[in-house]
Residue frames as a rotation matrix with the C-alpha (Angstrom) as fourth column:
UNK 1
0.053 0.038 -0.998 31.68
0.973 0.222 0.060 -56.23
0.224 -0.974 -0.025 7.18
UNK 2
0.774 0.479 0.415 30.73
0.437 -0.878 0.198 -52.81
0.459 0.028 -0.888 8.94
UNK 3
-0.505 -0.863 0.006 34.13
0.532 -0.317 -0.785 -50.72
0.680 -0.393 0.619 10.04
UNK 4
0.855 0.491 -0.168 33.89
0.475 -0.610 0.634 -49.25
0.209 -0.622 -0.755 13.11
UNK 5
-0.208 -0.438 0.874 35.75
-0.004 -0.894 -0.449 -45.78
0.978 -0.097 0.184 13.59
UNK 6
0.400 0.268 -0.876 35.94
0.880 0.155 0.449 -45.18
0.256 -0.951 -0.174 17.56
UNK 7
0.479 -0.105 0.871 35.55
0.208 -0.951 -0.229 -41.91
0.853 0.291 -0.434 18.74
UNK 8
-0.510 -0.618 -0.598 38.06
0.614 0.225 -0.756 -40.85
0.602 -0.753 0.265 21.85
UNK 9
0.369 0.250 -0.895 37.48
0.789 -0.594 0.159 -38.45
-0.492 -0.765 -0.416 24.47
UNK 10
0.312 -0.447 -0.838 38.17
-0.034 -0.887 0.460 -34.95
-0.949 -0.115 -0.292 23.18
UNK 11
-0.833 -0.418 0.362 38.12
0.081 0.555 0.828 -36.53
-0.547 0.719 -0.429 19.85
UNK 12
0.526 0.756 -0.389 35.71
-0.609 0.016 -0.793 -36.20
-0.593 0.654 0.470 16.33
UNK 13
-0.933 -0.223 0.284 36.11
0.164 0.437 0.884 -38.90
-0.321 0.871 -0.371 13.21
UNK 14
-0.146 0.785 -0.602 33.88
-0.787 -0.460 -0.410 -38.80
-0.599 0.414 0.686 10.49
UNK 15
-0.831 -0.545 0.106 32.93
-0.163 0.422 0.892 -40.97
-0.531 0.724 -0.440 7.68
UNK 16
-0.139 0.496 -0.857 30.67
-0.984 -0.163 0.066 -41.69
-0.107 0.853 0.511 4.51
UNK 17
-0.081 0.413 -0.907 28.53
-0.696 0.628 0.348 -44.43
0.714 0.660 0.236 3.05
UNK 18
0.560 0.221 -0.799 29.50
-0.191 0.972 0.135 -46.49
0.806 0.077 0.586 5.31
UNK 19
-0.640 -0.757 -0.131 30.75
0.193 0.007 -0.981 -47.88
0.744 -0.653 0.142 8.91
UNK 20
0.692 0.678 -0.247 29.91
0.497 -0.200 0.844 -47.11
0.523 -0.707 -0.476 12.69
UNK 21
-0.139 -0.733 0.666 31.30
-0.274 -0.618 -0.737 -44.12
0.952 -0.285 -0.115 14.76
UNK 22
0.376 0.880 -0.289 31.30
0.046 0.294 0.955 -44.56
0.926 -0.372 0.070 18.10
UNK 23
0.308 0.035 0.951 31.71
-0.441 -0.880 0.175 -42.86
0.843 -0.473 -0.256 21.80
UNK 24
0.086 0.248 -0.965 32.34
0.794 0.569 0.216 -44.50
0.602 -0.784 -0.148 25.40
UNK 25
-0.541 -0.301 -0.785 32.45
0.836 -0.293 -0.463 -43.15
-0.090 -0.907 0.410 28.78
UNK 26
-0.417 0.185 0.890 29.73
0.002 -0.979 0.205 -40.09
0.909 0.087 0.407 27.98
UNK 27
-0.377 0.115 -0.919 29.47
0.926 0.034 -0.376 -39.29
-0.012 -0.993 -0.120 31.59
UNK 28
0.483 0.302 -0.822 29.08
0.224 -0.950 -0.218 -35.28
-0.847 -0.079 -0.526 32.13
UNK 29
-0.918 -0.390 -0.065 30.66
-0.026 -0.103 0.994 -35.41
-0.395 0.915 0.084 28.35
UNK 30
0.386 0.900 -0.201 28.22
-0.272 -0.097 -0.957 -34.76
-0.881 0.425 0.207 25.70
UNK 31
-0.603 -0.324 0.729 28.71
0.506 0.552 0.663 -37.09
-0.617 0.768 -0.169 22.38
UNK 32
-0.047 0.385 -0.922 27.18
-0.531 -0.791 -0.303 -34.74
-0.846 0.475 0.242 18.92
UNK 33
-0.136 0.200 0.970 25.99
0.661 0.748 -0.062 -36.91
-0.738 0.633 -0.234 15.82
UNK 34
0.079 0.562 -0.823 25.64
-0.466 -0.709 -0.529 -34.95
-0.881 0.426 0.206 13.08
UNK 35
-0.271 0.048 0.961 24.37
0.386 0.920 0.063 -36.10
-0.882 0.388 -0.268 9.67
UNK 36
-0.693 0.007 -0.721 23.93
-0.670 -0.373 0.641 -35.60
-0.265 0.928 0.263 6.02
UNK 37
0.097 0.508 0.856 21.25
0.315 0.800 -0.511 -38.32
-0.944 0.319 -0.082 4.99
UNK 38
0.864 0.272 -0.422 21.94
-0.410 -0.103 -0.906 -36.71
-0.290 0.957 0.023 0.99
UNK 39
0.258 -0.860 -0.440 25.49
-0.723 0.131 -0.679 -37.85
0.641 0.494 -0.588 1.35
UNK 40
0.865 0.241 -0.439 25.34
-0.051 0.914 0.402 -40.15
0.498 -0.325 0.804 3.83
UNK 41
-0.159 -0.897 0.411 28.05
0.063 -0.425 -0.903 -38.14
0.985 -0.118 0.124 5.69
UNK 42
0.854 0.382 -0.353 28.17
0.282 0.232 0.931 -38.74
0.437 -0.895 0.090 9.84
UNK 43
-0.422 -0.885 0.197 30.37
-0.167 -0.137 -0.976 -37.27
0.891 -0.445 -0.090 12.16
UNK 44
0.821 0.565 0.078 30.67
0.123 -0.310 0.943 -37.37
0.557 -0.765 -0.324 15.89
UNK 45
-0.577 -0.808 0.118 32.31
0.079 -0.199 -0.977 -35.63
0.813 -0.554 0.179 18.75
UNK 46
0.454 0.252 -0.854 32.76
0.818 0.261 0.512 -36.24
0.352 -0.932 -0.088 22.06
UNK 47
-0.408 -0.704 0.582 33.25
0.133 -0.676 -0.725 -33.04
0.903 -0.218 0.369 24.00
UNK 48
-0.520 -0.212 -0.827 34.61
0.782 0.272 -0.561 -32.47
0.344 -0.939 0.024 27.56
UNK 49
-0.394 0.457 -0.797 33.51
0.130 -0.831 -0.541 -28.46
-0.910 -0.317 0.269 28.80
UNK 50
0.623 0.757 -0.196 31.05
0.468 -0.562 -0.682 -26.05
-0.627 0.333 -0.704 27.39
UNK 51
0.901 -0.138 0.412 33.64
0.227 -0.659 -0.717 -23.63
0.370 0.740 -0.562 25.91
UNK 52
0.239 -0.970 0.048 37.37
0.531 0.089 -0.843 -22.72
0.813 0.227 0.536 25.64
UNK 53
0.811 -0.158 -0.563 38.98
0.570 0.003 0.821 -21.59
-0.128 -0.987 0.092 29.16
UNK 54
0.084 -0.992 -0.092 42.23
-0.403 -0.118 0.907 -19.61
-0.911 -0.039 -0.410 28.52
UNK 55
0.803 0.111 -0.586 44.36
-0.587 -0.024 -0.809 -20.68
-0.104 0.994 0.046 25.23
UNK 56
-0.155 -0.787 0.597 46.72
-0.856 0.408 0.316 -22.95
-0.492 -0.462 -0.738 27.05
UNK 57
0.107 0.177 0.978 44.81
0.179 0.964 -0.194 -26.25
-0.978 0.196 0.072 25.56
UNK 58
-0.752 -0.296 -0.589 45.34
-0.452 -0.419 0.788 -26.85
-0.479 0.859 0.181 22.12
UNK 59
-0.895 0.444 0.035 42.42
0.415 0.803 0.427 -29.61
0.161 0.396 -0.904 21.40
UNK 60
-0.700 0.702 0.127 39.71
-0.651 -0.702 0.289 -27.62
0.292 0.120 0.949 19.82
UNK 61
-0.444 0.312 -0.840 37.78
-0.023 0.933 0.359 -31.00
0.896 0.178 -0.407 20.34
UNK 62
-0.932 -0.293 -0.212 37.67
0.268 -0.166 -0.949 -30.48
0.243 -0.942 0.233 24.15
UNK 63
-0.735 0.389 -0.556 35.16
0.194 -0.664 -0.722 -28.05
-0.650 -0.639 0.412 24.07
UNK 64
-0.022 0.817 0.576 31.73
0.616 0.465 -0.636 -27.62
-0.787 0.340 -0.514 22.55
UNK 65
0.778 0.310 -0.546 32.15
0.035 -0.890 -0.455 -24.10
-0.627 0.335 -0.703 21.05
UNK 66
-0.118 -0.595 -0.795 35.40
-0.946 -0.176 0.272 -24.79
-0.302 0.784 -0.542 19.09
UNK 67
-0.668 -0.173 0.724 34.74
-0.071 0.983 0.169 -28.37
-0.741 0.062 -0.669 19.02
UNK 68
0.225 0.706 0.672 31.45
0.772 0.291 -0.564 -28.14
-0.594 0.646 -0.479 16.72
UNK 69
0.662 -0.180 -0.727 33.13
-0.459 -0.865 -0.204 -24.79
-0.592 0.469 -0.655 15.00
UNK 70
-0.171 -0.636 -0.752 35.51
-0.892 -0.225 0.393 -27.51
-0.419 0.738 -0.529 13.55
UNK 71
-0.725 0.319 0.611 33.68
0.295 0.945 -0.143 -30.19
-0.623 0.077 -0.779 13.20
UNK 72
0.827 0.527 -0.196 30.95
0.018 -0.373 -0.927 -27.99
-0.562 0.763 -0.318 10.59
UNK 73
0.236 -0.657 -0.716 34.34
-0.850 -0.497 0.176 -26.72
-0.472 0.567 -0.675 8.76
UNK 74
-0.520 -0.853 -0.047 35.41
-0.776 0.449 0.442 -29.94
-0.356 0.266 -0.896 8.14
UNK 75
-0.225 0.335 0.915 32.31
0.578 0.802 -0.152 -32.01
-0.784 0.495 -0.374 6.99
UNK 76
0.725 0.452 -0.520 31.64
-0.056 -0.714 -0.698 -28.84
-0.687 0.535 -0.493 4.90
UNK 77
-0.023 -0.965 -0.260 34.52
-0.576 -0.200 0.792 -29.60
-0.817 0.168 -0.552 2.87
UNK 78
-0.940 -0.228 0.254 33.50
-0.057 0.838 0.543 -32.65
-0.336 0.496 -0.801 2.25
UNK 79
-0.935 0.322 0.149 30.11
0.035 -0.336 0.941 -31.65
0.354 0.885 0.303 0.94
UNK 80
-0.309 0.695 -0.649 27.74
0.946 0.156 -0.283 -31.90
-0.096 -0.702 -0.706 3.95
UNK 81
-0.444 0.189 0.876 25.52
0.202 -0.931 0.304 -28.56
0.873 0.312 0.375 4.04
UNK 82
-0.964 0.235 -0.124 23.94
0.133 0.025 -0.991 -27.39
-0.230 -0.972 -0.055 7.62
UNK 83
-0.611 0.633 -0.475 20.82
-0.603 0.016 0.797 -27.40
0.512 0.774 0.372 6.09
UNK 84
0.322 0.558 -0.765 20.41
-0.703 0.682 0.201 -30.64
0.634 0.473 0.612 5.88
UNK 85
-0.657 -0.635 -0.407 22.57
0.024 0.521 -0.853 -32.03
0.753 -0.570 -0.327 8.59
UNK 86
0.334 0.941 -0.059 20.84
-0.162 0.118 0.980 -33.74
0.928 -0.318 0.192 11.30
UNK 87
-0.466 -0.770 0.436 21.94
-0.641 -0.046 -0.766 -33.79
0.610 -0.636 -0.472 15.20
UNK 88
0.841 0.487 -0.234 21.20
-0.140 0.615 0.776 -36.04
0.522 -0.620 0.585 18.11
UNK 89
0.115 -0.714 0.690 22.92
-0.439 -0.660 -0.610 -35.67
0.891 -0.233 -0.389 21.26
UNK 90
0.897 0.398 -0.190 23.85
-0.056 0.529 0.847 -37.79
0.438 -0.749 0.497 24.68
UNK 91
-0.295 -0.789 -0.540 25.39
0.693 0.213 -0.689 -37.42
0.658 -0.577 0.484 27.61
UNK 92
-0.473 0.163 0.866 25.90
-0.257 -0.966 0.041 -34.48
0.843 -0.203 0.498 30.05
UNK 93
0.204 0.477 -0.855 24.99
0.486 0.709 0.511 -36.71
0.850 -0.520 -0.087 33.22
UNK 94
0.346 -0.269 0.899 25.49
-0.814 -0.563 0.144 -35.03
0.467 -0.781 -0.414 36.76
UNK 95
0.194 -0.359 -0.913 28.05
0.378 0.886 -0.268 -38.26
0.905 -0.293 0.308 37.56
UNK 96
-0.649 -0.721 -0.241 29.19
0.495 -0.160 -0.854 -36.20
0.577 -0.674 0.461 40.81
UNK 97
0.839 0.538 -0.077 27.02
0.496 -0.700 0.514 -34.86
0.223 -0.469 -0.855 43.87
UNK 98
-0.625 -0.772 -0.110 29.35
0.599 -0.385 -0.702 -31.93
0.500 -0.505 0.703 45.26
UNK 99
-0.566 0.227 -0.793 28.52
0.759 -0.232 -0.608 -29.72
-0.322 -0.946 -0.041 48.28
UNK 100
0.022 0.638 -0.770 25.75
0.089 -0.768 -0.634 -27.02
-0.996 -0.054 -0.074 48.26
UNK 101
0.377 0.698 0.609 23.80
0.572 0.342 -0.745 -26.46
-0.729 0.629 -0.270 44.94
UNK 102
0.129 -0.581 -0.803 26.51
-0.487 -0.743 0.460 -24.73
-0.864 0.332 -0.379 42.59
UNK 103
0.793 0.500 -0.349 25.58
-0.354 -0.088 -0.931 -24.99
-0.496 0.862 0.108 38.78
UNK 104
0.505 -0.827 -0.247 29.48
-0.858 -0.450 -0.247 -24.80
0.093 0.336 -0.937 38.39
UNK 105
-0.579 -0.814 0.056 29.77
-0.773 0.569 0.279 -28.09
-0.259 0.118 -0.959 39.20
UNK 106
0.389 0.562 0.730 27.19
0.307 0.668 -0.677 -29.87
-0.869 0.488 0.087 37.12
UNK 107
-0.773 -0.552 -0.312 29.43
-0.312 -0.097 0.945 -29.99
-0.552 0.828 -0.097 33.74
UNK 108
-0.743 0.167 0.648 27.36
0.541 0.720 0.435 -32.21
-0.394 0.674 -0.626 32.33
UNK 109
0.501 0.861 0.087 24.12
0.820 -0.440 -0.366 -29.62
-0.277 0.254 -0.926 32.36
UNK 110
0.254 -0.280 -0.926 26.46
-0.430 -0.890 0.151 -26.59
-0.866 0.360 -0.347 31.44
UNK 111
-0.779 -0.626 -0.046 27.74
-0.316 0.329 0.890 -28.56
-0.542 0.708 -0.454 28.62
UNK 112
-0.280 0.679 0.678 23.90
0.786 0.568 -0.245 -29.60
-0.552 0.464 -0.693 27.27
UNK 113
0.598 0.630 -0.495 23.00
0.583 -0.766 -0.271 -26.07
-0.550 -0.126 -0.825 27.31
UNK 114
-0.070 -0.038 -0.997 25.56
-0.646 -0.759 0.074 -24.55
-0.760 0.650 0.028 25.39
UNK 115
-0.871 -0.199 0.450 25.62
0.199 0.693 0.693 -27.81
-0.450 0.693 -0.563 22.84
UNK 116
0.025 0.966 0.258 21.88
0.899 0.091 -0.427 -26.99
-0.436 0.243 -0.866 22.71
UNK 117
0.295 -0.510 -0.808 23.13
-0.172 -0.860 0.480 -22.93
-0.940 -0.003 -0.341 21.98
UNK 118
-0.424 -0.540 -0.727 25.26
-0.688 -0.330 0.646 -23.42
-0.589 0.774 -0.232 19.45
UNK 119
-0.286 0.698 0.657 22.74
0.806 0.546 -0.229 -26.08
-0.519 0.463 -0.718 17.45
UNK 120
0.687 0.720 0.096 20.20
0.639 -0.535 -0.552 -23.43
-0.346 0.441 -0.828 17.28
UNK 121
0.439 -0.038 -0.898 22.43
-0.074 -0.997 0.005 -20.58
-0.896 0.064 -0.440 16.56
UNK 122
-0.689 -0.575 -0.441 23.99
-0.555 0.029 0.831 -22.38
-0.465 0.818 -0.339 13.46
UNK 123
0.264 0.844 -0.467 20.16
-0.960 0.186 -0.208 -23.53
-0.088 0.503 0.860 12.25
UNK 124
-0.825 -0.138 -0.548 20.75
-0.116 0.990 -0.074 -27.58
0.552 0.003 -0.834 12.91
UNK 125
0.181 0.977 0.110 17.75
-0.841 0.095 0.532 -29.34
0.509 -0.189 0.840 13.78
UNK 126
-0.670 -0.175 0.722 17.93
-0.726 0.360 -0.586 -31.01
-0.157 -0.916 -0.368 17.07
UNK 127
0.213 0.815 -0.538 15.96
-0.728 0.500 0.469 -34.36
0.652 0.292 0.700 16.48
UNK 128
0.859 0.296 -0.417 16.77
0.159 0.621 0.768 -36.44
0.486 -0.726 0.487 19.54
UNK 129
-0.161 -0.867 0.472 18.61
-0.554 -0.316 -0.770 -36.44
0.817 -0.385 -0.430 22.37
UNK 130
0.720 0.335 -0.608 18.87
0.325 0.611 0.722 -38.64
0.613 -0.717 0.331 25.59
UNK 131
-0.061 -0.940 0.336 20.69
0.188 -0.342 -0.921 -36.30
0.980 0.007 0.197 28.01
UNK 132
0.104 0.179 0.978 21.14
-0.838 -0.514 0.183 -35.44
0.535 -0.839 0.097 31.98
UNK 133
0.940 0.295 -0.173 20.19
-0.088 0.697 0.712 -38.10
0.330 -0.654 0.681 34.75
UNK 134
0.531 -0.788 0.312 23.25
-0.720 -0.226 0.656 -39.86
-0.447 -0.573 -0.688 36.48
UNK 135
0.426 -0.237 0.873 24.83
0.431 0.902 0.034 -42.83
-0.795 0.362 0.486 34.26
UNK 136
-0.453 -0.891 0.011 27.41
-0.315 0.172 0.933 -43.27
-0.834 0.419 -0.359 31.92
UNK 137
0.999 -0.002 -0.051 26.28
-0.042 0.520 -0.853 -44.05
0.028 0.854 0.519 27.44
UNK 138
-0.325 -0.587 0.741 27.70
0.559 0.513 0.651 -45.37
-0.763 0.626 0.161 24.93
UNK 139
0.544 0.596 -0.591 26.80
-0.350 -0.478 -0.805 -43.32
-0.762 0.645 -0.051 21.76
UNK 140
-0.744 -0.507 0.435 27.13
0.162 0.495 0.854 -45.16
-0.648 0.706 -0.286 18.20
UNK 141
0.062 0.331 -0.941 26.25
-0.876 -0.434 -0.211 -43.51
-0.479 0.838 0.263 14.24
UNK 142
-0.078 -0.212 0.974 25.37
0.685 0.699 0.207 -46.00
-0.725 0.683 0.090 11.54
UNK 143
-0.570 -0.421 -0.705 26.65
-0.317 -0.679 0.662 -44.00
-0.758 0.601 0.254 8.79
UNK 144
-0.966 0.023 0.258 25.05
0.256 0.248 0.934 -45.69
-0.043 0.968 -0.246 6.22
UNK 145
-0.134 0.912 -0.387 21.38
0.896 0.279 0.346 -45.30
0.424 -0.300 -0.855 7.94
UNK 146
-0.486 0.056 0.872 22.16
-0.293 -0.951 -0.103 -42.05
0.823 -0.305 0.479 10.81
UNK 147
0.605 0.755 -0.254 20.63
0.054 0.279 0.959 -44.21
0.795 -0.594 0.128 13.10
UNK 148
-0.372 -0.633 0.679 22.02
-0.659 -0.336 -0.673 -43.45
0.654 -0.697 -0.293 16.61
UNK 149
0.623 0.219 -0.751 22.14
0.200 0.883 0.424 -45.94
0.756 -0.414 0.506 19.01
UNK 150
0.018 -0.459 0.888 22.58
-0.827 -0.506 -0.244 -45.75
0.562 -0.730 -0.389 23.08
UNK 151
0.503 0.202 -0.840 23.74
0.235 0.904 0.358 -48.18
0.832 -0.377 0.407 25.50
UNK 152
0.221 -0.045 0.974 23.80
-0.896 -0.404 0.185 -47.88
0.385 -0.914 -0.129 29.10
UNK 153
-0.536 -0.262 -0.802 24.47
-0.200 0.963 -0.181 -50.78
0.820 0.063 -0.569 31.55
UNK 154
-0.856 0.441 -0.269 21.80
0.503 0.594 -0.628 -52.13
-0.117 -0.673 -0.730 32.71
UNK 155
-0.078 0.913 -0.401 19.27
-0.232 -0.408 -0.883 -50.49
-0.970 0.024 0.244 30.69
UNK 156
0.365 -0.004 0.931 17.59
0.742 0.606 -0.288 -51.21
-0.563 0.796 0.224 27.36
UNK 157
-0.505 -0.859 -0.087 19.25
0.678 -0.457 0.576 -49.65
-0.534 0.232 0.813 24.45
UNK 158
0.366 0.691 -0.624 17.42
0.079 -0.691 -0.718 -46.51
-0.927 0.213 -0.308 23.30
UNK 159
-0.298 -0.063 0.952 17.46
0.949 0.085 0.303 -45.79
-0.100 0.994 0.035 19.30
UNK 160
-0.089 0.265 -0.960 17.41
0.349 -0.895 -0.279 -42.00
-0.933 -0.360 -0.013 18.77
């Protein structure tokens, strides 16, 4: 039977060979798959902002820029190489209209853009992604496969 690993808010798990990670609530969050397909190594985090604020929070997780800075460190360990490691991203939704047309409060598009940022700048190949609009995923890793799977309510489930 397949284990499923459930990823929190502010929150990365990994695992090998085998299992399913998996995300709720990716509103203006942005959920990060990354894979090994030679080891069959899968992680994902769910991060909240673009990038660390002050040094007051301790949960590198939070945030894309320390969140994926320890989330490489730590599948590298276990023998994953950035090479080979494969992403696929979702979320980053504009869940809130707020007054007059201030970037500053669309998280969900400041938070694609630097996820998309720090991809390229650490050579990871972006191979799908299902990000923006207004609506709430689900985002789920079959570790054994890398297949990513989205589920929205009331829409069919996309396969990235």
């Amino acid at each position: 039977m397949d284990k499923q690993i459930t990823v929190g808010i502010a929150d990365m798990k990994f695992a090998r060979q085998e299992g399913t990670l998996i995300t709720y609530a990716l509103g203006s969050c942005i959920g990060i798959s990354l894979y090994d397909p030679m080891i069959k190594l899968g992680a994902l985090v769910h991060i909240m902002l673009p990038e660390v604020y002050g040094t007051a929070d301790v949960n590198v997780f939070k945030y894309a820029d320390t969140g994926l800075a320890e989330t490489f460190r730590k599948i590298e360990i276990l023998g994953a190489r950035k090479p080979r490691l494969i992403a696929k991203i979702a979320g980053g939704a504009k869940m809130f209209e707020l007054q007059g047309n201030s970037t500053l409060g669309n998280i969900g598009a400041r938070n694609i853009v630097s996820v998309k940022q720090i991809l390229q700048k650490e050579g990871i190949r972006l191979a799908a992604l299902d990000v923006g609009e207004n609506y709430a995923r689900t985002m789920s890793v079959d570790v054994s496969t890398g297949q990513v799977k989205i589920r929205t309510y009331g829409r069919a489930e996309i396969v990235l």
